[in-house]
N, C-alpha and C positions, 0 to 999 in steps of 0.2 A: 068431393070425396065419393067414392065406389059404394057401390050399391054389396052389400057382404056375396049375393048370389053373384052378382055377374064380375067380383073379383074371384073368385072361386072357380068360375066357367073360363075368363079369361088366365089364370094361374092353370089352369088342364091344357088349354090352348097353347099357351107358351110351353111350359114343361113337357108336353108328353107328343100334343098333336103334330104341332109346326115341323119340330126335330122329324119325327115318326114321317110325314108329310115331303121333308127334304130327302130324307136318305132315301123313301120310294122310287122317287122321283130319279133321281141320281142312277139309282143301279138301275133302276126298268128301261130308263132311256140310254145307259149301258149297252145295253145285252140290245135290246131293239135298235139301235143303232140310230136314235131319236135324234134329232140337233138340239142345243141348247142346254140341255140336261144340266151341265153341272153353272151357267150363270142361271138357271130356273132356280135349282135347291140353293144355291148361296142368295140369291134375292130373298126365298125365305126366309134364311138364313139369318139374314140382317134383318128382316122384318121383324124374328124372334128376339135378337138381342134389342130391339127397340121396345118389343111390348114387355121386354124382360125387365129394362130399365125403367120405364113407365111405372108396372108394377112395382117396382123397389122401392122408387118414390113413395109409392102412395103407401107399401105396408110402411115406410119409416114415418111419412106424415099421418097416420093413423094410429103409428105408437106414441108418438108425439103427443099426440090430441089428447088420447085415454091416458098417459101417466098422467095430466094436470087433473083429472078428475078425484 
C-alpha cells in the first residue's frame, strides 16, 4: 500500500503535471517545428493513464482495507 504523502505527490503528478507536461510539449514542438512532438506527448499520455489506473487501484484497495476496520 501507498505511503498517504507519496499517493498525494503522485495523484498531482497524474492529474495536473503529466497532462500540463504533454500539452507543452505538443504545441511548443508545433510552433518550433520540433519532430516527434505529438508520439512525445501521447507517450506521456499513456504513461498518465497508466499511473491513473495504478492509482485507482490502490484508492479502491485502500477503501477496501478501512471499511473492514
Amino acid at each position: 500500500m501507498l505511503d498517504n504523502k507519496i499517493y498525494d505527490i503522485l495523484k498531482w503528478v497524474a492529474m495536473l503535471f503529466l497532462p500540463a507536461l504533454a500539452t507543452l510539449i505538443s504545441v511548443v514542438f508545433a510552433v518550433w517545428h520540433i519532430p516527434y512532438g505529438d508520439e512525445i506527448s501521447k507517450t506521456i499520455m499513456a504513461l498518465d493513464a497508466f499511473l491513473g489506473a495504478c492509482l485507482g487501484i490502490s484508492h479502491i484497495q485502500y477503501k477496501k482495507d478501512n471499511s473492514a476496520e
